[in-house]
C-alpha positions in Angstrom: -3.9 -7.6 -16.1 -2.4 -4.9 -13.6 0.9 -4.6 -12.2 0.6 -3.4 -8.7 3.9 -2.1 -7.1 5.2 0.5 -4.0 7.9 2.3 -2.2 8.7 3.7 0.9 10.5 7.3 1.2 11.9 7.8 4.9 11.2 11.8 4.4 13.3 12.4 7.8 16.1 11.0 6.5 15.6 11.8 2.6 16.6 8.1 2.1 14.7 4.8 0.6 13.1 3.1 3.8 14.7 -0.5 3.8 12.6 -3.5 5.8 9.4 -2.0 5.7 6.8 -5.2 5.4 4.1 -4.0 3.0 1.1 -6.4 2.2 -1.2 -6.6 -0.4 -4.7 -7.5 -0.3 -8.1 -7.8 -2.6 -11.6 -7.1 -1.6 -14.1 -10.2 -2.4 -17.6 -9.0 -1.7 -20.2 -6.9 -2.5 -18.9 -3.0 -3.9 -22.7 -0.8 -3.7 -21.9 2.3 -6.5 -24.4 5.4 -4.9 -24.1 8.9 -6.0 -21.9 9.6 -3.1 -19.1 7.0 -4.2 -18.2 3.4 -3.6 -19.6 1.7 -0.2 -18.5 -1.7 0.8 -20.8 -4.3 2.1 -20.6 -7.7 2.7 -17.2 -7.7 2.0 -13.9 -9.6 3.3 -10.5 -9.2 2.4 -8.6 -11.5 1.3 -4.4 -11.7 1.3 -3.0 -11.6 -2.3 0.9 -11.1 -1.2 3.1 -9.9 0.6 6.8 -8.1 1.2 9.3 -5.8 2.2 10.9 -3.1 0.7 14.3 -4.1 -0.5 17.4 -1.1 -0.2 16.0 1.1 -2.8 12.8 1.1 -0.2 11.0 -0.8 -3.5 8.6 -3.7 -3.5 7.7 -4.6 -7.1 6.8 -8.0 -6.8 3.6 -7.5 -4.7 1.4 -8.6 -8.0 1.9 -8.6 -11.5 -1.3 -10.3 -12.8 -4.0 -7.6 -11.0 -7.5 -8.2 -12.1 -10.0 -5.5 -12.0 -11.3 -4.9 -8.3 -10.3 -3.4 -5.0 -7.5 -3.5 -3.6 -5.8 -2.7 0.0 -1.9 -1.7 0.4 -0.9 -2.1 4.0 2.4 -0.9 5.8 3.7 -1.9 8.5 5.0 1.5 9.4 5.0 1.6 13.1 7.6 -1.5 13.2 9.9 0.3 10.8 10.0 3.6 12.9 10.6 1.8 16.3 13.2 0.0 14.5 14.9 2.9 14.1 14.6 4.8 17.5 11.8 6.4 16.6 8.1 6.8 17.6 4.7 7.3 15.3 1.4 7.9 15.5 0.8 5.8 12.3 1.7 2.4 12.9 -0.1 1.0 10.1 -0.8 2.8 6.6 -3.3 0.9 4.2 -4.2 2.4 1.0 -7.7 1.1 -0.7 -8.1 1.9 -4.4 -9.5 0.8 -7.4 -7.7 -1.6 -10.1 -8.9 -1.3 -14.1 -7.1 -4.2 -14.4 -5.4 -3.7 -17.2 -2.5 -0.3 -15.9 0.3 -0.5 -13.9 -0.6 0.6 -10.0 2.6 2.3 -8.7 1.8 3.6 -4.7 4.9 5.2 -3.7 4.6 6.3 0.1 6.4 9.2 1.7 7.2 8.5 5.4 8.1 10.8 8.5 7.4 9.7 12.1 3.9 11.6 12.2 2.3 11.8 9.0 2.6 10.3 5.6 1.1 11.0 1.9 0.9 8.7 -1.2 0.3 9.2 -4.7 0.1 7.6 -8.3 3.3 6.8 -9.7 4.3 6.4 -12.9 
C-alpha cells in the first residue's frame, strides 16, 4: 500500500504555509485508457481524508494505506491567502494523479498569490 502525503511552501514569504486545509480524495468509477491518455467516465469522487498543514506547512497523515487508483489532492488555497491579507486567483488547487499502490506519493506544493507548481517528492 501507498503512503500519500503534501506540503505547502508560501513562496512570497519563503516560509512553510501553516492552516492550509488540504483534502484527499479517490476516484470510484470507470478510468477509459486511449492512445491519448486516461479519460474519466462514469466516475465520482469519493472523500478519503482530510487536513491541514501543521507549522512545517506538512500534512502526512492524509493516507498511509493507498491502494492503486486515482487520486485528487485539493487545497484550500484561496482561504489561506485571504487569511493573510492577501488576494489569488487560485482559490482552490486539486492535483489528480495516479497511485501504483505500493510507493510513497509525496505532493509538495509551492504557493504565491497568483500561481502555483507542484512536483514529486521524495
Amino acid at each position: 500500500m501507498s503512503k500519500i502525503t503534501t506540503h505547502v511552501l508560501d513562496t512570497v514569504t519563503g516560509k512553510p504555509a501553516v492552516g492550509v486545509s488540504v483534502h484527499l480524495d479517490r476516484m470510484l468509477g470507470g478510468v477509459v485508457w486511449s492512445n491519448e491518455g486516461a479519460r474519466h467516465e462514469d466516475h465520482q469522487w469519493i472523500k478519503m481524508s482530510s487536513g491541514i498543514t501543521d507549522n512545517d506547512g506538512r500534512c502526512g497523515d492524509l493516507k498511509t494505506d493507498a491502494a492503486q487508483g486515482f487520486y485528487r489532492l485539493t487545497f484550500q488555497t484561496g482561504a489561506y491567502l485571504n487569511a493573510m491579507g492577501r488576494n489569488t486567483l487560485y482559490w482552490e488547487v486539486s492535483i489528480t494523479f495516479e497511485c501504483d499502490g505500493s510507493s510513497h506519493y509525496h505532493l509538495p506544493l509551492l504557493l504565491s498569490d497568483n500561481s502555483y507548481t507542484t512536483y514529486r517528492g521524495s
